[in-house]
MARVEXLO-391276 format. One line per 4 residues: number of its first residue (from 1); their letters; for each residue x, y, z of N, C-alpha, C. Coordinates in steps of 0.2 Angstrom, whole numbers, plus 5000, padded with zeros to 4 digits. Example, Ala and Ser with C-alpha at 12.3 -4.5 7.8 and 13.67 -1.06 7.14 Angstrom:
<lumpas>
1 = as = 5066/4972/5039/5062/4978/5039/5066/4984/5039; 5064/4989/5035/5068/4995/5036/5064/5000/5039
</lumpas>
This chain:
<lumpas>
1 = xxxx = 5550/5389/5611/5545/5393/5607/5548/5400/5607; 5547/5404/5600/5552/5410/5600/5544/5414/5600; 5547/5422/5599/5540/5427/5600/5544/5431/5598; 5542/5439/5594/5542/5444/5590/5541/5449/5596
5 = xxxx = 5548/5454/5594/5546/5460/5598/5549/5465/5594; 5542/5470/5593/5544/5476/5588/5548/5483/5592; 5554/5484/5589/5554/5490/5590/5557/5496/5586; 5553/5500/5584/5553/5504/5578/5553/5500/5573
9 = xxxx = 5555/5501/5566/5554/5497/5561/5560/5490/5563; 5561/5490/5568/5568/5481/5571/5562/5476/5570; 5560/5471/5568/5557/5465/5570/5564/5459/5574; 5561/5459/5581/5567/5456/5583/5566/5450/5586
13 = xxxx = 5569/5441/5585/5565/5437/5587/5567/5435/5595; 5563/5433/5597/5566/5430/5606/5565/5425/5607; 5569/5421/5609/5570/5414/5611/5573/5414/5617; 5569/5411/5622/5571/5410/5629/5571/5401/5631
17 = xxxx = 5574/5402/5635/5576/5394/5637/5578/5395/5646; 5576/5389/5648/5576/5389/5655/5585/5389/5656; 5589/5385/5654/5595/5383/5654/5597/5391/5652; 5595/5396/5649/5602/5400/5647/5601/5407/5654
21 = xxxx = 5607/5408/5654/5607/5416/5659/5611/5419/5659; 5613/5421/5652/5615/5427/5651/5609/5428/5645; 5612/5435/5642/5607/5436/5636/5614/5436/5630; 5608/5436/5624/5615/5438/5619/5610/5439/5612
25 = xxxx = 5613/5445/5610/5608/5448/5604/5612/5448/5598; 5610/5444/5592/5613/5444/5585/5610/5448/5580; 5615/5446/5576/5609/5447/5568/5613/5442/5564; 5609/5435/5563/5610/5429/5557/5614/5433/5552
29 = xxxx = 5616/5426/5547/5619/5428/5542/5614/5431/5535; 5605/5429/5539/5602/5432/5535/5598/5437/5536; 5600/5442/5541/5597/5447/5541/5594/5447/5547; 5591/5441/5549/5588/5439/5557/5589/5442/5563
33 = xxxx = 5587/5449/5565/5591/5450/5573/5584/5445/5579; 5590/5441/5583/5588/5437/5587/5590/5438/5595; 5588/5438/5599/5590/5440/5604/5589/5433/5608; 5593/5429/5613/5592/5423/5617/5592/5427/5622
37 = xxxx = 5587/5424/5628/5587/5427/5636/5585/5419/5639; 5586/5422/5645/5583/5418/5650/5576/5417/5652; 5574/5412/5654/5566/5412/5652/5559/5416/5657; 5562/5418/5661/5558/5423/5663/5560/5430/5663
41 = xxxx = 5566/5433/5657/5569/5439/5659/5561/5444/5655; 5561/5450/5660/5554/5452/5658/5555/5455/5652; 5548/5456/5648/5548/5461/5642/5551/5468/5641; 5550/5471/5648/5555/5477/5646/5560/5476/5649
45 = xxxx = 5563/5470/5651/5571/5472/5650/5575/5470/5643; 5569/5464/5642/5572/5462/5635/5572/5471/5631; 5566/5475/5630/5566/5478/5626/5572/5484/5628; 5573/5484/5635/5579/5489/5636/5584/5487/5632
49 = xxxx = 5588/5481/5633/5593/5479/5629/5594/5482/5622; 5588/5479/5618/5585/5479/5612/5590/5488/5610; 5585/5493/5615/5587/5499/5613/5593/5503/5614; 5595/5497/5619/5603/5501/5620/5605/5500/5615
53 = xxxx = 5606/5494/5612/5609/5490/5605/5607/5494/5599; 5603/5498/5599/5599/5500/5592/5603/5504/5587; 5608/5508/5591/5612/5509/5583/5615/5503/5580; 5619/5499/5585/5624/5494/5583/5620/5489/5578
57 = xxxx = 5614/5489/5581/5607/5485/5574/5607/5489/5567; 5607/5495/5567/5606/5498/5562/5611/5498/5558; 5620/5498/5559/5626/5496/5557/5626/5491/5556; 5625/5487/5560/5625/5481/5558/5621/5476/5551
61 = xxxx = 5616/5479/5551/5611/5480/5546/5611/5483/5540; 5615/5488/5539/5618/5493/5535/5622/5488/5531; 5627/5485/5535/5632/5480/5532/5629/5475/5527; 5625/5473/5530/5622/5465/5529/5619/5466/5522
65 = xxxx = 5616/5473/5520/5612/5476/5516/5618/5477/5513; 5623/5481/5512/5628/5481/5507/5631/5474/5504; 5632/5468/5507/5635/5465/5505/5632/5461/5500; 5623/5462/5503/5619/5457/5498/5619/5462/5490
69 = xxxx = 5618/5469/5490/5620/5472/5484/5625/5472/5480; 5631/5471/5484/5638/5471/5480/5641/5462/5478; 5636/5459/5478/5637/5452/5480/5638/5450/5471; 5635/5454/5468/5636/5451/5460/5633/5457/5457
73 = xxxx = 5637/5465/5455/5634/5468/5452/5634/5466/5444; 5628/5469/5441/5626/5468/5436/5631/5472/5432; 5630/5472/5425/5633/5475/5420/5629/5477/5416; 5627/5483/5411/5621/5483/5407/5625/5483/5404
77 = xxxx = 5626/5479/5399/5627/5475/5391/5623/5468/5388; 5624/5470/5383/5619/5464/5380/5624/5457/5381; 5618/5454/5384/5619/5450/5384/5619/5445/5393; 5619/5453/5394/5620/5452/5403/5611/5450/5405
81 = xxxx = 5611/5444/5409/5603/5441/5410/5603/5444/5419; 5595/5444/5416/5591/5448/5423/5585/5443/5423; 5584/5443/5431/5579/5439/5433/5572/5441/5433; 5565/5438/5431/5558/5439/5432/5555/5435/5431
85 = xxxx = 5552/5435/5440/5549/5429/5439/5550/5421/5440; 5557/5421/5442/5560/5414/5442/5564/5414/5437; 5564/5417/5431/5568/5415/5425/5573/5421/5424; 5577/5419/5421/5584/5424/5418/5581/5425/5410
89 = xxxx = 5581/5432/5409/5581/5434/5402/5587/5439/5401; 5588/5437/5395/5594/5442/5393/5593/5450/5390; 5597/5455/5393/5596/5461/5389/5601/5461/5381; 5596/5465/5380/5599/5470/5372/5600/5474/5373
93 = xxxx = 5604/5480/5371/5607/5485/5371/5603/5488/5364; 5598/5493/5362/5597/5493/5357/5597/5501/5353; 5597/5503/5348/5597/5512/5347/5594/5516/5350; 5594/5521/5351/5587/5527/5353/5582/5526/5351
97 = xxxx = 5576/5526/5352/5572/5527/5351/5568/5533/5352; 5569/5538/5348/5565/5545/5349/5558/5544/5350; 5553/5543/5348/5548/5544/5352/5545/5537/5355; 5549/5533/5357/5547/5529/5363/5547/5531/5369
101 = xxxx = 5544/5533/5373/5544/5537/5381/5548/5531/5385; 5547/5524/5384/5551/5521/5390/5559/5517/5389; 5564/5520/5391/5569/5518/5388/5570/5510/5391; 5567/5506/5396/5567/5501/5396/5562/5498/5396
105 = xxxx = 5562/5491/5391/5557/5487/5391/5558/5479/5391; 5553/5477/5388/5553/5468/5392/5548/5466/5385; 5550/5466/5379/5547/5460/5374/5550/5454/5370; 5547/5449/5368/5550/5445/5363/5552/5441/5369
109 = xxxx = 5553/5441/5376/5557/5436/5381/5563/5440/5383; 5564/5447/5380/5571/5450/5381/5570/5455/5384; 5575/5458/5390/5575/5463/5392/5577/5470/5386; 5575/5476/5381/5578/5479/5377/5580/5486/5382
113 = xxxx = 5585/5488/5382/5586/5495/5384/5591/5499/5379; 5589/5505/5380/5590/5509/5374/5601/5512/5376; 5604/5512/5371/5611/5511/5373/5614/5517/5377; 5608/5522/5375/5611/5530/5379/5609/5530/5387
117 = xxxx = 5604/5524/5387/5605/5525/5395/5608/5519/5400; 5612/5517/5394/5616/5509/5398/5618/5513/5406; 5622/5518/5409/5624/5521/5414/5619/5522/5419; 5611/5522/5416/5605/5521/5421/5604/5516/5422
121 = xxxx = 5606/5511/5420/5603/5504/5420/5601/5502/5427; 5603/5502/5433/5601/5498/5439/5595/5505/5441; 5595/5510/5439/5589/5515/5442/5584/5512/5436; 5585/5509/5430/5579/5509/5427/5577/5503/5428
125 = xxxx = 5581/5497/5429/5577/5491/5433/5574/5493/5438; 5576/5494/5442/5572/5494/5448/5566/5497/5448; 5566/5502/5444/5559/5505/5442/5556/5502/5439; 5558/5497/5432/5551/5492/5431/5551/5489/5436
129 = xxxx = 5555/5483/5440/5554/5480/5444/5548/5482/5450; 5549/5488/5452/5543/5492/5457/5538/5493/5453; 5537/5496/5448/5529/5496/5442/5527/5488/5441; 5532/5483/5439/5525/5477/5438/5527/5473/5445
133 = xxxx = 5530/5476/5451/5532/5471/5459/5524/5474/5457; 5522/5478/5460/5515/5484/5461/5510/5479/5458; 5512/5480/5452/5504/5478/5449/5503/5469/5449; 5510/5465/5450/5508/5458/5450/5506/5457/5456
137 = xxxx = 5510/5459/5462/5506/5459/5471/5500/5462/5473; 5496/5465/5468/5493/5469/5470/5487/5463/5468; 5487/5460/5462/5483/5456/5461/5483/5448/5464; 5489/5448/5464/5489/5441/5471/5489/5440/5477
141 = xxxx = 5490/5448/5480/5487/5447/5487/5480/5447/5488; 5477/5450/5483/5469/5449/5481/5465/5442/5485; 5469/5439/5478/5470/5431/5477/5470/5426/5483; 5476/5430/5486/5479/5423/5492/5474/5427/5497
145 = xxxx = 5472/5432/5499/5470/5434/5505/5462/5431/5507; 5460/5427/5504/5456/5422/5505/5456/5417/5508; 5462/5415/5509/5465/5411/5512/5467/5412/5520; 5467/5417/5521/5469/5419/5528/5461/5424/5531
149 = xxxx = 5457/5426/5526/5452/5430/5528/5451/5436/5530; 5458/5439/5526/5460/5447/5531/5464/5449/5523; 5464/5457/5523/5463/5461/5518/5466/5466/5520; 5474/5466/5516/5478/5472/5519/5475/5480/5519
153 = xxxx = 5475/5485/5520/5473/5491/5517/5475/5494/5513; 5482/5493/5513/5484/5496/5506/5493/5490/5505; 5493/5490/5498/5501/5487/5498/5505/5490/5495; 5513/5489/5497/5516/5495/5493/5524/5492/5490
157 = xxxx = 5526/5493/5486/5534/5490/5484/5539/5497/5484; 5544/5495/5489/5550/5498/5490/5556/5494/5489; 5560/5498/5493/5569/5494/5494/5565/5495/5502; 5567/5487/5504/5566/5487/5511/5572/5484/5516
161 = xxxx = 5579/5485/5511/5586/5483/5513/5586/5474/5513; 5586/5471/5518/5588/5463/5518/5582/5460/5518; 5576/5464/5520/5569/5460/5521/5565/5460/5515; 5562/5452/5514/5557/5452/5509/5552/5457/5508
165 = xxxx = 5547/5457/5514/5542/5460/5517/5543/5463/5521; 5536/5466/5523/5535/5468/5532/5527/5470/5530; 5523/5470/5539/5516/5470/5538/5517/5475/5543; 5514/5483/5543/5516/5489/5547/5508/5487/5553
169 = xxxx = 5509/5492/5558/5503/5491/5563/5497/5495/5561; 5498/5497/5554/5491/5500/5549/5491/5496/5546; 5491/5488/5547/5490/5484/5539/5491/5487/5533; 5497/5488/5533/5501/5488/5528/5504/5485/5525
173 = xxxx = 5503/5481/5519/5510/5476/5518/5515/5480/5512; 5520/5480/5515/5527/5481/5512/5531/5476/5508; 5531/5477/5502/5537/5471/5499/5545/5472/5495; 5546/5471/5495/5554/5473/5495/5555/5473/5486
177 = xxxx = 5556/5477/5482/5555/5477/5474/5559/5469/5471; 5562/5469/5474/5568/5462/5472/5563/5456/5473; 5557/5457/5479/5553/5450/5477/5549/5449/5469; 5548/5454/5465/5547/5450/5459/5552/5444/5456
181 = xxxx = 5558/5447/5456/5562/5443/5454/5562/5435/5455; 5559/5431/5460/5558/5427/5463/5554/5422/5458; 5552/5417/5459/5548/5413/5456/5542/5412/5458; 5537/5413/5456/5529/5414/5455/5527/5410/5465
185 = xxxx = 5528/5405/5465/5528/5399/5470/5531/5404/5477; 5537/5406/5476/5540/5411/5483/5537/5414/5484; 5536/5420/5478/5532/5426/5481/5525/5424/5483; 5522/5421/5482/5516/5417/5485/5516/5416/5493
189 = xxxx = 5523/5413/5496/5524/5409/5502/5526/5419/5503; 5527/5422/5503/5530/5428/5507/5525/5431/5507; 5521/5432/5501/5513/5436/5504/5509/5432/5508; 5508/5426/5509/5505/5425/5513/5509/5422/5521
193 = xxxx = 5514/5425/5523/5517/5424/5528/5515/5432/5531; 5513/5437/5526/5513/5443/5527/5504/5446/5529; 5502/5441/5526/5495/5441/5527/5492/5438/5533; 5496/5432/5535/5496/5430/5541/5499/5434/5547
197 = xxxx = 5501/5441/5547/5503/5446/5550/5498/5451/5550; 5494/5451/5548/5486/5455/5548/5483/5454/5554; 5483/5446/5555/5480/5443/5561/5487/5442/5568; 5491/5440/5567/5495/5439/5574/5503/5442/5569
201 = xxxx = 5505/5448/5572/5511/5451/5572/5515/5449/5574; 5516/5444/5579/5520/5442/5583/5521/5434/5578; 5528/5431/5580/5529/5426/5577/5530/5418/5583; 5524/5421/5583/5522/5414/5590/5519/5409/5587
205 = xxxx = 5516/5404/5592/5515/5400/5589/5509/5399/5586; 5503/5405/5585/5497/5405/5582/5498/5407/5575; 5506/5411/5575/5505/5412/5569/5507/5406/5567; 5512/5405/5568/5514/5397/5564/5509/5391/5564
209 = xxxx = 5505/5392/5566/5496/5387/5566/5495/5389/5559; 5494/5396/5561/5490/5399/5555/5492/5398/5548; 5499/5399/5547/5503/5400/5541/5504/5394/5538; 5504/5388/5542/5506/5381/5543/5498/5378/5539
213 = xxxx = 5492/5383/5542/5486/5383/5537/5486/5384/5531; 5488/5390/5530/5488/5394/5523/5493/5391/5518; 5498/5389/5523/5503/5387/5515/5506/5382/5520; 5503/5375/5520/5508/5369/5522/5513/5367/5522
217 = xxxx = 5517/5368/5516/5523/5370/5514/5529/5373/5516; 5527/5380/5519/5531/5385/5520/5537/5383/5523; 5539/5378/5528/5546/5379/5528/5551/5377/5524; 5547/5372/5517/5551/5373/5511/5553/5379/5510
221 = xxxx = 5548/5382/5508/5551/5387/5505/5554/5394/5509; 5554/5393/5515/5558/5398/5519/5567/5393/5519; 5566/5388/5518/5574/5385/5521/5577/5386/5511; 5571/5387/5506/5573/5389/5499/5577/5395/5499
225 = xxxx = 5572/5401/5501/5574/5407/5502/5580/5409/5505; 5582/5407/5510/5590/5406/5516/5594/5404/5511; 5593/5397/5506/5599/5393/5502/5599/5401/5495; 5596/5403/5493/5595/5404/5487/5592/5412/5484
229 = xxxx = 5591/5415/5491/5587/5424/5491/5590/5426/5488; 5597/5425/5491/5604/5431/5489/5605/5431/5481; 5604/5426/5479/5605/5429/5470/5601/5430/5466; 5594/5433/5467/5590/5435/5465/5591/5445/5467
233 = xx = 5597/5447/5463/5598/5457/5464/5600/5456/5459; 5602/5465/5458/5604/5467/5453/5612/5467/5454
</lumpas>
């Protein structure tokens, strides 16, 4: 059985086993910092280790996070497809528009952006990205938090580097702007895996009851997300 130990923003998992007696602390090839111990090593020795290692986590992490970005940059030119939603639509490059205020927009099934800000392009995604992440999470955590019976305080979309989400110790949930890009179904299973962190923080086995409640599926769609996250960027 594994269990969650927070320190600072590190969500770090632990897995202890009677058979092991050394320790040994990773970070998967998905982002996952896991720690193996021995099955009675205490909590604070685990957490000491944790912090000695803590820049080497944040370097290490640093990495993991550049490579998922440079993994396939985008081009703004017509014809270069962007994800929303599950689906690839294509942009257009098109003239100025003087009195249109938004130089990027999303009609017709096509991304248009205007040609003088081709050089903005990944700042101006991300930007819609973040405005409709905001406004379509905000109305499905609504939705799904009925399901769990607990109601974040507030939610927010950033760049959260490798992670989808996070649930802060203010019931906050955090989502990573890159999850709209996702397919309606995903984002679904990742807000409620978050909303199931309202109740147990920790990733023991209540929450895995819980989550296993909420969305009986989920490790479909967590062993989706490991095969398939990474090319959902810009």
């Amino acid at each position: 059985m594994s269990e969650c130990l927070l320190i600072d923003d590190l969500e770090i998992e632990v897995r202890r086993s009677d058979k092991r007696q050394n320790v040994d602390l990773v970070v998967d090839r998905h982002g996952q910092i896991v720690i193996s111990v021995p099955a009675q090593l205490s909590d604070e020795e685990i957490s000491k280790v944790c912090n000695q290692k803590k820049i080497w986590l944040y370097q290490t992490l640093e990495k993991k996070n550049e490579s998922i970005h440079l993994a396939e940059p985008k081009k703004y030119v017509t014809g270069e497809g962007f994800f929303y939603l599950g689906r690839k639509y294509r942009l257009k490059l098109i003239y100025n528009e003087p009195n249109k205020s938004e130089p990027l927009k999303f009609r017709d099934g096509r991304f248009l952006l205007n040609n003088g800000k081709a050089k903005q392009g990944h700042e101006l995604f991300v930007k819609w990205y973040s405005k409709r992440g905001q406004q379509w999470l905000e109305k499905k955590v609504l939705q799904l938090s009925t399901r769990v019976a607990k109601k974040p305080n507030s939610i927010q979309v950033r760049d959260l580097g490798y992670r989808w989400g996070s649930c802060t110790k203010q019931n906050q949930l955090l989502f990573h702007w890159r999850t709209i890009l996702l397919p309606p179904e995903r984002i679904e299973y990742l807000i409620l895996h978050e909303l199931v962190h309202l109740i147990e923080h920790s990733h023991n086995q209540r929450f895995y009851d819980r989550l296993a409640w909420a969305c009986p599926e989920y490790k479909q769609h967590e062993n989706w997300l490991r095969l398939h996250g990474d090319k959902y960027i810009l």
